[in-house]
N, C-alpha and C positions, 0 to 999 in steps of 0.2 A: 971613319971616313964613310961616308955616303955612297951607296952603291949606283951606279950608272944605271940610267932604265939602256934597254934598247931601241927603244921603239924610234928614235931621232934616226939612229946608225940605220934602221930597217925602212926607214923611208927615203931616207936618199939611197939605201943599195934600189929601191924599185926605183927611184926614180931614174937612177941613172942605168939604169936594165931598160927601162920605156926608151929615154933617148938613144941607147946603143942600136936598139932597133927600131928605130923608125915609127916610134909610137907615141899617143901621146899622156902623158900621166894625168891623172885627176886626184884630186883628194876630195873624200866626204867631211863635211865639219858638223860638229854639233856647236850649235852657235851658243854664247855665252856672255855673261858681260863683259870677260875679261878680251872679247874676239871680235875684231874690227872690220869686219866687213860690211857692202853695202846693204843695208834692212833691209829692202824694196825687193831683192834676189831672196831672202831666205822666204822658209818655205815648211813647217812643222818641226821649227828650230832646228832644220838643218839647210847646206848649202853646200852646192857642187862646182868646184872651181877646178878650171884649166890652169896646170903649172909650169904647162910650156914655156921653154926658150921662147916661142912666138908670141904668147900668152901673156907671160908673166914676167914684168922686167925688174932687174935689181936682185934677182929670187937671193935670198938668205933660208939655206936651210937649216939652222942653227941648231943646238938640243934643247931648247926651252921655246923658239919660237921663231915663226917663221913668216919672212915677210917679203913682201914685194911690190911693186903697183901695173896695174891692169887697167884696162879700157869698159868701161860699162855702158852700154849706147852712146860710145862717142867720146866720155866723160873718161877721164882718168883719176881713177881712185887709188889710196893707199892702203894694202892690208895688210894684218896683225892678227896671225895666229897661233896662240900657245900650242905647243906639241900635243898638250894632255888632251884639246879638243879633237884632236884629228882623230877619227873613225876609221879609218881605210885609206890606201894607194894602191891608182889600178889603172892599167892600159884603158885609155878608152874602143883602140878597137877589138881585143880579144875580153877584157873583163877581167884578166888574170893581173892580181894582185895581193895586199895581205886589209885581212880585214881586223882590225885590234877589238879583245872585248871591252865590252861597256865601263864595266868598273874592271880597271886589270887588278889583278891579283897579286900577277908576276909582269914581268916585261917584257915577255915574250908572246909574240901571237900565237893564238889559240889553233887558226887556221889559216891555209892558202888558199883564196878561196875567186871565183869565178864571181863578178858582182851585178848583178842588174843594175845598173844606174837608176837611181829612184828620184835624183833632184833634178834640175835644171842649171845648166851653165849659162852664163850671158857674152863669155868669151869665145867661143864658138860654135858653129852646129852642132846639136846633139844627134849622136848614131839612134837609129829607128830601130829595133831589134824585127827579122822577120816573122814570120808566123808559125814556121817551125822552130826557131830558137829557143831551146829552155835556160831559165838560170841552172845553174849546176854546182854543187859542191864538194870540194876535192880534200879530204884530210890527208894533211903531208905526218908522216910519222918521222 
């Protein structure tokens, strides 16, 4: 029998720890042929999407793949994301999320980690970090 990753189960626990409180989740993607998102938004083969209830409708967060459709200057798009691409989920306004290694090993993230947002969303404002804000990183034992 096939052993379960985690990483599906560890994205909807943030996800739904963002909406408990009043937050809103992001996922980092690393884009790929098998991941349908709009080109024109990606950005050094990655892209940063809002998965909000407000954001993202139909949301399926499946364990192989996860889809929904969203607004992109007006235009509503369909996307199609394999779990294995998903990089990270994270609060957009504290940053606090899990960020998954590159090539996992195991199934388990590495760390909890506090994320700079480094892409662009097109579903809503992106937060300006101020001038005393550091990225910061937190290893959970």
């Amino acid at each position: 029998m096939r052993e379960l990753s985690t990483k599906p189960y560890l994205i909807r626990a943030i996800y739904e720890w963002c909406s408990d409180s009043d937050r809103t989740p992001y996922i980092s993607v690393k884009v790929d042929g098998q991941t349908r998102v709009p080109e024109e938004y990606v950005k050094d083969g990655e892209i940063i999407l809002n998965i909000s209830q407000d954001a993202a409708y139909h949301l399926t967060l499946g364990n192989d793949l996860i889809q929904f459709s969203a607004r992109f200057n007006g235009v509503t798009r369909e996307i199609s994301i394999p779990v294995s691409a998903v990089q990270g989920i994270f609060a957009k306004e504290s940053s606090q999320g899990i960020i998954f290694p590159a090539e996992e090993q195991s199934d388990a993230p590495q760390t909890e980690t506090d994320v700079e947002e480094t892409g662009e969303n097109h579903t809503s404002p992106q937060r300006t970090p101020s001038k005393g804000e550091k990225p910061r990183l937190q290893i959970i034992k």
